[in-house]
C-alpha positions in Angstrom: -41.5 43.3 31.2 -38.3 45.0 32.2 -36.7 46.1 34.9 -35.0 49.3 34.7 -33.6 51.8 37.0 -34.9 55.3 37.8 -32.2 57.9 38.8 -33.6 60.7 40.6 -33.0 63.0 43.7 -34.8 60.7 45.8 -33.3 56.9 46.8 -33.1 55.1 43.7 -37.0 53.2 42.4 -36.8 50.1 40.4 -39.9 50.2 37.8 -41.2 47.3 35.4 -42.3 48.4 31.9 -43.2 46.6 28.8 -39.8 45.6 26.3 -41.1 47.5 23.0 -38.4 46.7 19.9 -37.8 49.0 16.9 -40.3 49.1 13.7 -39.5 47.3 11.5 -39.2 47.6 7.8 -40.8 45.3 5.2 -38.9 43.8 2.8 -38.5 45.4 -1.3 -41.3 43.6 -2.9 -43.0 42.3 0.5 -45.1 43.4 3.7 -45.6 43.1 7.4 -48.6 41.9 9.2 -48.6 42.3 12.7 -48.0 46.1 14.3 -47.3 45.2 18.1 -43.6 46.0 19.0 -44.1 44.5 22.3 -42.3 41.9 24.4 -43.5 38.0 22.9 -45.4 39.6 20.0 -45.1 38.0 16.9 -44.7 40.1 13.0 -45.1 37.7 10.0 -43.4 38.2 6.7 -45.0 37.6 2.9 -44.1 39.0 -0.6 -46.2 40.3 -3.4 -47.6 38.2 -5.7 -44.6 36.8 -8.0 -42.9 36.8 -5.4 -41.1 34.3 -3.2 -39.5 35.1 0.5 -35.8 34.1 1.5 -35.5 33.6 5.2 -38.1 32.8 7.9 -41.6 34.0 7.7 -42.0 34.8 11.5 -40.2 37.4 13.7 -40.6 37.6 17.8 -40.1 41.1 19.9 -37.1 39.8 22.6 -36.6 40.9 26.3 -33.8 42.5 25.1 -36.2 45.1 22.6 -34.8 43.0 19.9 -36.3 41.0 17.2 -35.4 37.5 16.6 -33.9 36.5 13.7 -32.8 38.2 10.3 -35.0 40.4 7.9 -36.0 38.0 4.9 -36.1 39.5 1.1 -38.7 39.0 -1.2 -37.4 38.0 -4.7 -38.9 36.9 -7.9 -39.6 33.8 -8.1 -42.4 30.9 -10.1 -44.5 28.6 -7.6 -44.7 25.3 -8.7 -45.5 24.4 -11.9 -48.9 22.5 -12.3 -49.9 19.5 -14.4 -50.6 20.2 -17.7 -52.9 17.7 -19.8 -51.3 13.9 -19.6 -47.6 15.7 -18.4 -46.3 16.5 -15.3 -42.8 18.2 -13.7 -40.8 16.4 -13.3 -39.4 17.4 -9.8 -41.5 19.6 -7.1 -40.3 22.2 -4.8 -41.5 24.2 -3.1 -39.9 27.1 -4.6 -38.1 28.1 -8.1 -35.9 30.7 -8.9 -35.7 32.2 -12.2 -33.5 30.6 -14.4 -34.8 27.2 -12.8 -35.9 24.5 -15.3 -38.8 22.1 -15.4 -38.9 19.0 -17.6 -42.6 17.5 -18.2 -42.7 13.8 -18.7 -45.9 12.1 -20.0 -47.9 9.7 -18.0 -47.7 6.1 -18.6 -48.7 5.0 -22.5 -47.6 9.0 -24.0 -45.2 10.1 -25.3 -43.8 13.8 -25.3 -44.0 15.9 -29.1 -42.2 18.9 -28.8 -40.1 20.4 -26.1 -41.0 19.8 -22.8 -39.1 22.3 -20.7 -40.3 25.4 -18.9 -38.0 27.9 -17.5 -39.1 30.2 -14.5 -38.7 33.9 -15.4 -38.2 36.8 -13.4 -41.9 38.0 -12.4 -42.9 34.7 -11.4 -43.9 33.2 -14.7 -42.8 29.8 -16.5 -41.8 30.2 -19.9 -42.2 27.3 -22.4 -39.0 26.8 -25.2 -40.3 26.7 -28.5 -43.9 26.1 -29.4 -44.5 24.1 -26.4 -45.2 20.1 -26.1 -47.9 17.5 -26.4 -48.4 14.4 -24.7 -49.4 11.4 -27.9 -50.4 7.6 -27.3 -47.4 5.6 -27.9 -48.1 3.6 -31.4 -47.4 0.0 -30.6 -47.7 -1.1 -34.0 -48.9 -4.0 -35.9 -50.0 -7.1 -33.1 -47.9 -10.2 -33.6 -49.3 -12.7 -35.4 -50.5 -15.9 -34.2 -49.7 -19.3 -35.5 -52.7 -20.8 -36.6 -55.0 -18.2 -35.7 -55.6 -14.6 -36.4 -56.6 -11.1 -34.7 -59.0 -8.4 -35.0 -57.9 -5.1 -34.1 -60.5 -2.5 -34.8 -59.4 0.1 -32.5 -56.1 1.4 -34.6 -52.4 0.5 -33.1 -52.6 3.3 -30.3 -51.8 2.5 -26.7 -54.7 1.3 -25.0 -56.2 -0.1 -28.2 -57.7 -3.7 -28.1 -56.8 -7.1 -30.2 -58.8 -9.9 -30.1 -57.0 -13.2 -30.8 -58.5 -16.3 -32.4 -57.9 -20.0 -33.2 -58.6 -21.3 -36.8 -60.9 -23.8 -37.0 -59.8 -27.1 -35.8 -56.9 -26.1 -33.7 
């Protein structure tokens, strides 16, 4: 409420009435929800899809018929990039904006093929540089030998393949 003064031809009156603030106007590329324009109402900000808002998300109607706060913007912007097979980012935010660049790195065992980075565009979409990546098993080779003794390894060289050690007879 707020106390304002009534000038008439009679002594003057003191009346209460409700603080309304100005519309406001949703941001390019965003909305509003929220149409009270009253005194401790509360408007909340969010962007289109693509989109990502810069600024806070919530705006409060003052005493003073102002709002709290600044206007945000809505620009375009990626969300953050999901797992993809055996890789994941390398760094999470909670935000990107275009021209921001992702590295994958394989999970423990892999190895990357191929180029691993994605770049967020303007739109809201990652874009992958060249043909894209794979994750592979890291070859670990031939198993050492053993003195007196021998392996078996049936499985290939791959990580997470098996080889099976024995002792030659007598030893």
């Amino acid at each position: 409420m707020i106390l304002s003064e009534v000038r008439s031809n009679k002594p003057q009156h003191l009346i209460c009435s409700d603080a309304t603030c100005v519309d406001l106007v949703a941001p390019e590329f965003g909305r509003i929800t929220g149409d009270a324009r009253t005194y401790g109402k509360v408007v909340t900000y969010s962007c289109f899809e693509g989109y990502l808002l810069n600024g806070t998300n919530r705006r409060t109607c003052r005493s003073d018929k102002l709002w709290s706060g600044k206007t945000p913007t809505c620009y375009a912007g990626c969300s953050a990039p999901t797992s993809r097979g055996l890789a994941d980012p390398d760094q999470y935010k909670s935000e990107y904006k275009p021209g921001d660049a992702v590295t994958y790195k394989c999970r423990y065992g892999h190895h990357v093929v191929g180029t691993a980075v994605v770049t967020c565009r303007r739109g809201g979409s990652w874009a992958s540089a060249g043909d894209g990546f794979e994750c592979r098993r890291v070859n670990c080779g031939v198993p050492p030998q053993l003195n007196n003794g021998y392996f078996e390894a049936n499985d290939g060289q791959d990580f997470g393949a098996k080889a099976y050690y024995f002792c030659n007879k007598g030893i």
